[in-house]
C-alpha angles and dihedrals in degrees: 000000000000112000129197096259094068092042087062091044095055091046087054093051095049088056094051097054093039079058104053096045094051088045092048083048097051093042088054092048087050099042095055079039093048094049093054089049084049095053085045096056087043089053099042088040082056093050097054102033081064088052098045079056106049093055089038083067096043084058096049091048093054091040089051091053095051085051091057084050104052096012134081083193104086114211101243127181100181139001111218085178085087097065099035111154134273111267100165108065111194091195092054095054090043090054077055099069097032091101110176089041097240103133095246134086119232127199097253086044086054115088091196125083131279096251085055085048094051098050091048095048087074092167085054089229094133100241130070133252131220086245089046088054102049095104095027122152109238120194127199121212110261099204122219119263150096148293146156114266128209123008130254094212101080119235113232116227141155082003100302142094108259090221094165085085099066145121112049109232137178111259130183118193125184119241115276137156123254121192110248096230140040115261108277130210097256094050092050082044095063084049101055087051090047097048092035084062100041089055093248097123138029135201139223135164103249127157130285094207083080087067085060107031104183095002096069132002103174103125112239107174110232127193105239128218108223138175109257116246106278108016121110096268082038100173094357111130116242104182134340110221097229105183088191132069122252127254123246130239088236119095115222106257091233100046144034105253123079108257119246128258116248110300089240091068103097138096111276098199113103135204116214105187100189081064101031082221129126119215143175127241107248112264094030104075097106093048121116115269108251147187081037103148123201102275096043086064095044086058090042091056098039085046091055097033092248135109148231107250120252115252084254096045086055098046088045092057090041093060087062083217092291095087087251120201089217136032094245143103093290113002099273121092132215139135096301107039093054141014106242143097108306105176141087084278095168081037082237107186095213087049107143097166119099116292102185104142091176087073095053105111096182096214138051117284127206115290110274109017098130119059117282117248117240105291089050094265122151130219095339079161123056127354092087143344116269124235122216140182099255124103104221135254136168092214102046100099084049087050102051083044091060086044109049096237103151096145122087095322123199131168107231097142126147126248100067116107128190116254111245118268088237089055095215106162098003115134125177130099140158095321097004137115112256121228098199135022116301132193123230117244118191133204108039121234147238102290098045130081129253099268076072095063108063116121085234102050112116112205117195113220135183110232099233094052107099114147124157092298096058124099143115157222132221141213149195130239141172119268079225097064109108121201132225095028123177 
């Protein structure tokens, strides 16, 4: 008998189910609703959102443009500066001495000399291979001649006259050779293996914090370069291996601590002492050597039987025999004939050198990648400083003036002496006084401004400074070339 519970609870039932299928029904319809409204608000989103970004652009752009008007600070979006193209080509120069065609070197090929042959002939067979030459060293003819040295119109730098370049003098120099490029990574590297083996140098973790001194004392332990026990630079430091950059001398603008230098700024040889082998980081092997200090050139060149050029030699060959103003292609300097700093760096009114920040690259590039000057030399401006074998004085050029020296002149005197490693009580920078004997580097480098980068700019530096802009380049002279010569 059916009561009228059960017939309530039917008709609930059948509500409930007419429910859900009309709501499956109508969640489907909107679903299928709801997904065509979605892919119109994508498309219209699209739409706008392109159209948010072209004017966006249009903004920028004009934004861009009023920046350029009341702003020093360009509004750059790339710097393909940083990846110019090759101009010196290694294997070019070294199908140049292959003579007879063959593929190989041979000693007498070669125009280095026979200790650089023998480290790069790594099978021991006596001639070199494509794949042995790959990092050679390769050295131009400097022919003998003359040329005025110095100026006698000061260079102005760090806000004062550089009067130790004048006067200009006559000067002769004998013919030499003179490497066309500066030093790289992989060919100090095949020193420091060299030398490591023959017993020359020795290595130890120090800290990198003593590369910085104020500017950072974290300490970053960093393998050190040293003259062996008992060699001629026995304990002189010849690089340290940072394997960070340095720090700059700038404070950012929105904190109290100096802002770091390009990443890119560190050493890029590395020391693995489970292997007592040095190596480059891959990429890195045509880079300028870098953080060699004096004395670890001096070891390089005695090692090899070459030399650091005197500070006259490397005027003479930066002259490109045209008395050139500056070590480039054709005696004027701007962002692609040299790797520096060529822009309006002091923000100087009366400025009339090149100020194209857009070239500034902000780190060393690979050896030869702007044109060669005259005598197929390679950034003799900019890169990195030079070192060469004079001590410095601001009174030299004077002094070979009053006696009479005009032939291959080197100052070698006596009288200087070396500051101490710990520099306690060392004083002398860019513009200061110096309190011990300093050497003269040449050229300039990446990270300073143009006044750097006249042939006859003289730079005092302390032998044991060697940061990330400081390198060098060799050459060879005859044992019959006399100094001082009147």
């Amino acid at each position: 008998m059916i009561t009228i519970k059960k017939i309530l609870i039917t008709i609930l039932l059948l509500m409930f189910i007419t429910t859900s299928l009309i709501g499956c029904t109508n969640e489907g319809e909107t679903n299928v609703a709801n997904n065509d409204v979605e892919m119109n608000q994508t498309s219209d989103v699209s739409e706008t959102d392109g159209n948010i970004e072209e004017e966006n652009e249009e903004e920028l752009e004009e934004d861009s443009d009023d920046s350029d008007e009341g702003s020093q600070k360009p509004n750059l979006k790339s710097n393909l500066a940083e990846i110019r193209d090759q101009v010196y080509d290694r294997e070019e120069q070294v199908n140049k001495l292959d003579t007879n065609g063959d593929g190989y070197l041979t000693i007498d090929e070669y125009n280095g000399t026979l200790k650089l042959f023998e480290d790069m002939d790594l099978d021991d067979d006596k001639r070199l291979s494509a794949e042995e030459t790959e990092y050679m060293i390769t050295f131009e003819d400097i022919p003998t001649g003359s040329f005025i040295m110095g100026t006698d119109d000061p260079i102005t730098a760090f806000g004062k006259e550089e009067v130790a370049s004048s006067p200009a003098h006559p000067v002769s120099i004998d013919g030499f050779q003179m490497a066309a490029t500066e030093l790289t990574t992989a060919q100090y590297c095949l020193y420091l293996n060299s030398a490591l083996e023959a017993g020359q140098i020795a290595v130890e973790l120090g800290d990198n914090s003593v590369i910085e001194k104020e500017r950072m004392i974290y300490p970053v332990p960093t393998y050190e370069v040293r003259g062996a026990s008992g060699t001629t630079y026995e304990g002189k430091l010849f690089m340290q291996l940072s394997q960070v950059p340095s720090i700059s001398h700038e404070y950012n603008e929105n904190g109290p601590l100096l802002v770091p230098e390009h990443p890119l700024n560190q050493n890029w040889i590395s020391y693995v002492p489970d292997m007592e082998k040095f190596y480059v980081d891959p990429g890195f092997e045509n880079w300028p050597a870098a953080y060699l200090k004096f004395y670890g050139a001096m070891a390089f060149s005695e090692y090899y039987d070459l030399s650091l050029p005197t500070e006259a030699e490397w005027e003479y060959a930066a002259s490109g025999g045209q008395q050139f103003e500056f070590p480039t292609v054709d005696g004027t300097n701007d962002g692609d004939k040299s790797n520096y700093a060529c822009f309006n760096v002091e923000q100087k009114e009366d400025f009339e050198g090149a100020d194209e920040p857009e070239n500034y690259v902000g780190f060393r590039l690979d050896v030869g990648k702007y044109p060669a000057n005259p005598y197929g030399l390679y950034d003799l401006a900019g890169n990195v400083w030079e070192w060469t074998l004079d001590w410095y004085d601001e009174n030299f050029y004077q002094y070979n003036v009053i006696n009479g020296i005009t032939k291959n002149p080197l100052n070698n005197k006596d009288g200087y002496e070396d500051p101490p490693e710990d520099k306690v009580g060392v004083t002398g920078g860019p513009g200061q006084v110096f309190s011990h004997g300093a050497r003269v580097c040449k050229g300039g480098s990446y990270n300073y401004h143009e006044s750097m980068t006249y042939t006859t700019l003289r730079f005092p530096v302390y032998y044991y400074i060697a940061n990330d802009h400081f390198g060098a380049r060799f050459v060879i002279r005859s044992s019959d070339v006399e100094f001082n010569g009147k």
